[in-house]
Backbone as ProteinMPNN parsed JSONL, in Angstrom:
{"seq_chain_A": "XXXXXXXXXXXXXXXXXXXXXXXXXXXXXXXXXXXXXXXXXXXXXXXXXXXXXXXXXXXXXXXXXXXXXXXXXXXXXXXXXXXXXXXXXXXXXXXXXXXXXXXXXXXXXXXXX", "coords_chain_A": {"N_chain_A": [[-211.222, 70.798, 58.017], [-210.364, 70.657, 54.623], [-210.752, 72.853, 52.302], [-212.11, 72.752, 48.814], [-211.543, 73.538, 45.136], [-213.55, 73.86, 42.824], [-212.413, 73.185, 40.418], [-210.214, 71.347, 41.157], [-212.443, 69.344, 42.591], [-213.517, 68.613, 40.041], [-211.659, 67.369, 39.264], [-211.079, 65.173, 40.097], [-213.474, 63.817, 40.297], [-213.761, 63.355, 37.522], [-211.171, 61.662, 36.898], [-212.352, 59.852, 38.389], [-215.154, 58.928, 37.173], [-213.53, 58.475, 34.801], [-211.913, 55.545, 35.554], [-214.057, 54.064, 35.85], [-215.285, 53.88, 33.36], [-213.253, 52.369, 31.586], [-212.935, 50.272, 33.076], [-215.376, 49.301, 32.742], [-214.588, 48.392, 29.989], [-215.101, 50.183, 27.761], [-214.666, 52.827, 25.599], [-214.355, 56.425, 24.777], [-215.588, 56.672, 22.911], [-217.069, 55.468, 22.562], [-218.906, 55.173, 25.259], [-220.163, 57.473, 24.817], [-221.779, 58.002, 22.377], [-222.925, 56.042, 23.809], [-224.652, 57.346, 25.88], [-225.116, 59.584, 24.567], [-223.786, 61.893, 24.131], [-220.971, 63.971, 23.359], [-217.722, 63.005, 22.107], [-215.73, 64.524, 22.814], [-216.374, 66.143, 25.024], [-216.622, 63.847, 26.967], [-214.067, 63.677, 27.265], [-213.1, 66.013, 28.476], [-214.665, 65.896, 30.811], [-213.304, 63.894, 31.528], [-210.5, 64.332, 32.032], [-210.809, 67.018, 33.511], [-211.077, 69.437, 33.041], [-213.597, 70.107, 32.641], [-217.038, 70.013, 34.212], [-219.68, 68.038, 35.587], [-222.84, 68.229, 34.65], [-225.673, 68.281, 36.564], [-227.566, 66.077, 35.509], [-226.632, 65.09, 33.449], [-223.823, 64.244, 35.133], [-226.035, 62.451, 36.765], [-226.633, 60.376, 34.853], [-224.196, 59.076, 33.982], [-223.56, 58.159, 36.385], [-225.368, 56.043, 36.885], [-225.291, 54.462, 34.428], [-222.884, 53.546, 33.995], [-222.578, 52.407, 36.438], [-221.783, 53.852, 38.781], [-220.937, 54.255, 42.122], [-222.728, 56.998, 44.557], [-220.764, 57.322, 46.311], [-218.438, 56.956, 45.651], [-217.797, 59.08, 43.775], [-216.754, 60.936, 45.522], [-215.556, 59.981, 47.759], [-212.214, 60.481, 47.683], [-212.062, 63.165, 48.687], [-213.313, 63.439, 51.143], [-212.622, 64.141, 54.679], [-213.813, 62.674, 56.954], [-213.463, 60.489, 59.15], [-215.024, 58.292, 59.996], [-217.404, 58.595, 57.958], [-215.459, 57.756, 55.812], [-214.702, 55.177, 56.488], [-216.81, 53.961, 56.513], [-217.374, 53.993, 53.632], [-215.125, 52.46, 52.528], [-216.181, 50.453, 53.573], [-218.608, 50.481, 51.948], [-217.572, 50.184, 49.534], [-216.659, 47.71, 49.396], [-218.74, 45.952, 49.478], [-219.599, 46.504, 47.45], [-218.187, 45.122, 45.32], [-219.234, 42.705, 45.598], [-221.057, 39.465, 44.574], [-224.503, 39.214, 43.104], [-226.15, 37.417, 44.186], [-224.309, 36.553, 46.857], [-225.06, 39.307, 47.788], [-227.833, 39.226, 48.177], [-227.444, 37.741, 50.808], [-226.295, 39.303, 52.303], [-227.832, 41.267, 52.915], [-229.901, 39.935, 53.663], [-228.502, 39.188, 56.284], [-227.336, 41.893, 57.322], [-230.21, 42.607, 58.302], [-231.111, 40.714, 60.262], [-228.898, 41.092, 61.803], [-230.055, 43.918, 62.675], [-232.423, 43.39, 64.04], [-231.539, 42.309, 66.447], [-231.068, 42.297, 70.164]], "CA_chain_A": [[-211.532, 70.21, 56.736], [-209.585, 70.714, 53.175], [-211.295, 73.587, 50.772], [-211.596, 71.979, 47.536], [-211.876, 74.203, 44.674], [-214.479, 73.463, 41.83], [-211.334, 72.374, 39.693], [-210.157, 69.996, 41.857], [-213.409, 68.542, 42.895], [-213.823, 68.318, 39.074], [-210.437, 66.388, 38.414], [-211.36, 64.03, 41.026], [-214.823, 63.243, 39.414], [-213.085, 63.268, 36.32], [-210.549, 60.769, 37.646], [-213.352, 58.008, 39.244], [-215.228, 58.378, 36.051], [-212.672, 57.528, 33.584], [-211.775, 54.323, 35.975], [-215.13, 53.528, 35.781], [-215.376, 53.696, 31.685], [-211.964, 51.479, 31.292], [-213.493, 49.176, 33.669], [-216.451, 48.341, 31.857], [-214.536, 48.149, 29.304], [-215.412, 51.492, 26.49], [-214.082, 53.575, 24.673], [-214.66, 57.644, 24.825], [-216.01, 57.191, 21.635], [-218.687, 54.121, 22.975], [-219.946, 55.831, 26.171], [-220.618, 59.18, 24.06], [-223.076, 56.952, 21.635], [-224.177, 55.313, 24.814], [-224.569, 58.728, 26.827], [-225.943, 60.42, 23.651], [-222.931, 63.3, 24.617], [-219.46, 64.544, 22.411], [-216.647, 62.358, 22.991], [-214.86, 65.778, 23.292], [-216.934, 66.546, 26.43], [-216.224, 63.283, 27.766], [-212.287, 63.965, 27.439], [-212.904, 67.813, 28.735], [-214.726, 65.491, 32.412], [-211.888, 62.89, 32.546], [-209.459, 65.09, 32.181], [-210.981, 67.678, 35.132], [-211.422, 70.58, 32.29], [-215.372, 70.672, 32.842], [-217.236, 69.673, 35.58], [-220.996, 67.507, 34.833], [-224.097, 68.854, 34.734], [-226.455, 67.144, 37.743], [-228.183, 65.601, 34.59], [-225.437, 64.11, 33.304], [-223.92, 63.096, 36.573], [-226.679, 61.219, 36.604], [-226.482, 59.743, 33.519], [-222.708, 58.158, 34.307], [-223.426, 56.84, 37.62], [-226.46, 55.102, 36.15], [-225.208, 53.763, 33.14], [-221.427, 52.734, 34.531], [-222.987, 51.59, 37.766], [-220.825, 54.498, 39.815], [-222.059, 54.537, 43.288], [-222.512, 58.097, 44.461], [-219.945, 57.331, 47.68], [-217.118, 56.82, 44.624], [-217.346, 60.019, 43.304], [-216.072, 61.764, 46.252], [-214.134, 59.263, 48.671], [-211.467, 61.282, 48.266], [-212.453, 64.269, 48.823], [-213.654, 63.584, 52.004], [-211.479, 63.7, 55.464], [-214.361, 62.439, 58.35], [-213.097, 59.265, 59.083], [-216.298, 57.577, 59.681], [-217.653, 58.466, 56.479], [-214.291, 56.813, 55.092], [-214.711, 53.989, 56.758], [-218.015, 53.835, 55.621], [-217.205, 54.159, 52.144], [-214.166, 51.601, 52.255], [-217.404, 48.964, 53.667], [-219.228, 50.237, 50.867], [-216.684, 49.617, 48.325], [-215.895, 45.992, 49.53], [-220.177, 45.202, 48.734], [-219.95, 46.617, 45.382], [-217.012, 43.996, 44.774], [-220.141, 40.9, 45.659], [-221.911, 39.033, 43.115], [-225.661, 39.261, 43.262], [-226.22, 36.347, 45.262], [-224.035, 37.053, 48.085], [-225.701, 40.513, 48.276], [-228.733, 39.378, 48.737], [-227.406, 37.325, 51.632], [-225.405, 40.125, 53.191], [-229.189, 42.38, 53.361], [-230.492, 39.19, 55.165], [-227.716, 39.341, 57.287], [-227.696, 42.762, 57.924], [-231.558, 42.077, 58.666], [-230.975, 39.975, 61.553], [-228.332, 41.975, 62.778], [-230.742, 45.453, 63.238], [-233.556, 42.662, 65.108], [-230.691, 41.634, 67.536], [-231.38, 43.118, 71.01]], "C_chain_A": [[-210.978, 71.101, 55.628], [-210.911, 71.578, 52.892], [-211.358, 73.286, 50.154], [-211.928, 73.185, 46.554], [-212.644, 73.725, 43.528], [-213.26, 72.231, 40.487], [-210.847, 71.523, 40.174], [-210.972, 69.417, 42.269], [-213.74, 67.789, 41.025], [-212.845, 67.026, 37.904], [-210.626, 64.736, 39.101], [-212.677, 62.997, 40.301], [-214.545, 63.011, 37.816], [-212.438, 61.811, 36.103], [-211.363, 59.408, 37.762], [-214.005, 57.962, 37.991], [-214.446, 58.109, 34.664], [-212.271, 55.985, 34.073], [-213.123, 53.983, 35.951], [-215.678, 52.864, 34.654], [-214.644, 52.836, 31.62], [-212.842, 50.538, 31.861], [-214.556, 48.553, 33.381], [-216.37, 48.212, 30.262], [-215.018, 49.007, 27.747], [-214.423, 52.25, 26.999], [-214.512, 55.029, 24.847], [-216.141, 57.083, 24.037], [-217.897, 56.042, 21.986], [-219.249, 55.141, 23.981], [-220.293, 57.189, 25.207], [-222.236, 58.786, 23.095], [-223.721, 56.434, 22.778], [-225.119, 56.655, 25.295], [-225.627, 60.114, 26.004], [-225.009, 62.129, 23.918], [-221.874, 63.085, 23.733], [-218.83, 63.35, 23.671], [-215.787, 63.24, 23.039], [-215.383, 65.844, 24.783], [-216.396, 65.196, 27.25], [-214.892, 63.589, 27.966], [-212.306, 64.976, 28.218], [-213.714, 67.223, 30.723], [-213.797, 64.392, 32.356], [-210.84, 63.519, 32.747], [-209.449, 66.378, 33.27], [-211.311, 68.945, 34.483], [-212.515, 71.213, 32.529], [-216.067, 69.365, 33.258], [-219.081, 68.964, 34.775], [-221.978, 68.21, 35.685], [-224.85, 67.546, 35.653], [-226.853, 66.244, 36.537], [-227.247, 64.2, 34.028], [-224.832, 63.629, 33.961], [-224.465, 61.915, 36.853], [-226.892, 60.062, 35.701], [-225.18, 58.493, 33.336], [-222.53, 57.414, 35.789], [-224.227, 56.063, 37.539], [-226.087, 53.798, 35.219], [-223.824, 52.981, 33.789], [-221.294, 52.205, 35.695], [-221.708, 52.672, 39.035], [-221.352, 54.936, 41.045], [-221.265, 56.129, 43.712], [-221.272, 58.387, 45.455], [-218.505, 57.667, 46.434], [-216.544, 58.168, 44.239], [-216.109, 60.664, 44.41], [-215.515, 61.275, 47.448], [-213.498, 60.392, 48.504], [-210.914, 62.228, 48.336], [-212.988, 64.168, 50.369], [-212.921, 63.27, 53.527], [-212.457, 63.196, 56.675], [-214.305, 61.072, 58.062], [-213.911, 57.867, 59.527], [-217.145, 57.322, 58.64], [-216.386, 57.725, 55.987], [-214.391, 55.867, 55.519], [-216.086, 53.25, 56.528], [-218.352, 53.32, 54.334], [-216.142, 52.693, 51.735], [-215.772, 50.158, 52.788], [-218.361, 48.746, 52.229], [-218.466, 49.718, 49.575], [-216.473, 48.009, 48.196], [-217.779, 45.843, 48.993], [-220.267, 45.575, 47.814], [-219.046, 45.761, 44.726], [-218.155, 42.764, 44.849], [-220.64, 40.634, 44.754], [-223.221, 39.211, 43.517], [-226.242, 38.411, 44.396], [-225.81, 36.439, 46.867], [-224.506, 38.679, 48.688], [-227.141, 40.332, 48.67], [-228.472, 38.552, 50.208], [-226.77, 38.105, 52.699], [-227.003, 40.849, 53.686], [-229.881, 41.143, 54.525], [-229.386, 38.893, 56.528], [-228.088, 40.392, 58.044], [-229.347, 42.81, 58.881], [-231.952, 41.896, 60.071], [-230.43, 40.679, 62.325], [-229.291, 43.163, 63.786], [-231.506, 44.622, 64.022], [-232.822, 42.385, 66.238], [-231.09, 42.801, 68.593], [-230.027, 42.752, 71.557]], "O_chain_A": [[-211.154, 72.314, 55.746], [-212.016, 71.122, 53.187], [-210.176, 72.979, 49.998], [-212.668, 74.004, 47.099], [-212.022, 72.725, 43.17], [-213.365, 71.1, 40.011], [-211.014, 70.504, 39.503], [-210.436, 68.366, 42.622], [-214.125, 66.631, 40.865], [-212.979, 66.379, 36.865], [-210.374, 63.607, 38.68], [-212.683, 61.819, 39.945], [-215.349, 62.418, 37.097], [-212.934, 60.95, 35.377], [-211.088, 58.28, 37.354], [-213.639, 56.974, 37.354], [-214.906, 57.562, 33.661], [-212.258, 55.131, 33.186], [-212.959, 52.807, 36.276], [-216.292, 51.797, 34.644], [-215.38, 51.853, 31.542], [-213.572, 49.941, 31.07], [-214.754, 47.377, 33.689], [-217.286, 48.038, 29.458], [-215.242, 48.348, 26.733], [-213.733, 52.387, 28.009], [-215.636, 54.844, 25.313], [-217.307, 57.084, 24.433], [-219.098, 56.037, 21.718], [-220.059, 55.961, 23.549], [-221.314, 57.654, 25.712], [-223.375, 59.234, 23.218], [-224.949, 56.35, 22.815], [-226.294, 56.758, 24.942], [-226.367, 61.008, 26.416], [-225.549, 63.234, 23.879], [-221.799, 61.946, 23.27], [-219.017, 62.991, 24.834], [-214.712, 62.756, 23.393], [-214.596, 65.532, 25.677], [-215.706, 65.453, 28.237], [-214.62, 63.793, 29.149], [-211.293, 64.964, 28.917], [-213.438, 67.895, 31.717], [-213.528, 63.952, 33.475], [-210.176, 63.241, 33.746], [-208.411, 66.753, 33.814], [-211.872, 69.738, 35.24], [-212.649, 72.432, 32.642], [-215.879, 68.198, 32.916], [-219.535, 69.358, 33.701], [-221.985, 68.604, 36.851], [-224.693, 66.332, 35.525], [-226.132, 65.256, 36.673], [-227.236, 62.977, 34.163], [-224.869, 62.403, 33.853], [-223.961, 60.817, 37.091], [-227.314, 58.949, 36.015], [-225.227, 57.405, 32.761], [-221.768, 56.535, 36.192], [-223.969, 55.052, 38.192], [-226.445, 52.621, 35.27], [-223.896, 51.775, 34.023], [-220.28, 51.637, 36.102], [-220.998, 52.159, 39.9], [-222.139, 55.881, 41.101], [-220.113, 56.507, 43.501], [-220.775, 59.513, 45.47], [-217.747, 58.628, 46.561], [-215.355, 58.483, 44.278], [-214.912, 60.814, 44.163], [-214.982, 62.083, 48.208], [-213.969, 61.399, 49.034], [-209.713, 62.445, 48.173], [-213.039, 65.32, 50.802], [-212.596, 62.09, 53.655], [-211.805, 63.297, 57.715], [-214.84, 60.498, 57.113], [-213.51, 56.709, 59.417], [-217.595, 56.214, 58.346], [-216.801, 56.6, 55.706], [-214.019, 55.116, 54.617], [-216.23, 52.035, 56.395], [-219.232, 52.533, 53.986], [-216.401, 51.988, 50.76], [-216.053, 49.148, 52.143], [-218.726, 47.733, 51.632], [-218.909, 48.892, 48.778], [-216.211, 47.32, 47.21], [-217.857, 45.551, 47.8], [-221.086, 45.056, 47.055], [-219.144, 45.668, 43.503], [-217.929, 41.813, 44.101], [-220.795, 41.5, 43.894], [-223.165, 39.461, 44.721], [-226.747, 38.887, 45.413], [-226.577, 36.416, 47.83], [-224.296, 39.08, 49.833], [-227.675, 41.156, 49.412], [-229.448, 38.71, 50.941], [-226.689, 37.68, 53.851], [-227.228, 40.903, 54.895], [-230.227, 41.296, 55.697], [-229.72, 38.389, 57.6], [-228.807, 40.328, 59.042], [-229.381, 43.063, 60.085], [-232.716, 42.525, 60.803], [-230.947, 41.05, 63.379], [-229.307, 43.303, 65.009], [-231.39, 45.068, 65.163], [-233.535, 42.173, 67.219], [-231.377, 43.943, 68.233], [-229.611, 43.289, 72.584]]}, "name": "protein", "num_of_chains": 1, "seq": "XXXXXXXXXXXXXXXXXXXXXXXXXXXXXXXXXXXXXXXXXXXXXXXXXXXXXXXXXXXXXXXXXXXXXXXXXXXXXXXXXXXXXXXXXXXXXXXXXXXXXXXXXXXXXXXXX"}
């Protein structure tokens, strides 16, 4: 397994949350007012400069809906977890509806002998 160094784990998380911001559509300058944080600081974690505080972490996978698997896909080389993660990615693409029909799926499945 790959070493990562704090700076590259930080460009990476940097990285997934700026596609995350675009994608719902804001602005630095909006999530910072949302976030209650500098839209300097946000530029200084998309850009990989400085790394989030657990607090704040939490704060951007909350608010931008970033599941915690996202951050660090790829960062990670055990190819069960990746294949894991690529299942999880395809159910965060469902609409509400079909998610609740995938849990009663799943459901059935775990009762199957």
């Amino acid at each position: 397994m790959k070493e990562f160094t704090k700076k590259e784990i930080d460009k990476v998380v940097g990285k997934i949350v700026q596609e995350f911001r675009i994608s719902k559509g804001l602005t630095q300058e909006q999530l910072a007012d949302e976030l209650k944080i500098t839209q300097k600081y946000i530029s200084r974690v998309e850009n990989g400069s400085s790394g989030l505080g657990r607090a704040t972490l939490l704060s951007y996978i909350d608010h931008l809906g970033i599941t915690p698997n996202a951050l660090y896909s790829e960062l990670l080389t055990n190819e069960n977890i990746k294949r894991q993660l690529e299942i999880s990615k395809e159910i965060n693409k469902l609409p509400e509806n079909k998610l609740d029909f995938l849990v009663e799926f799943i459901e059935i499945l775990k009762n199957m002998k």
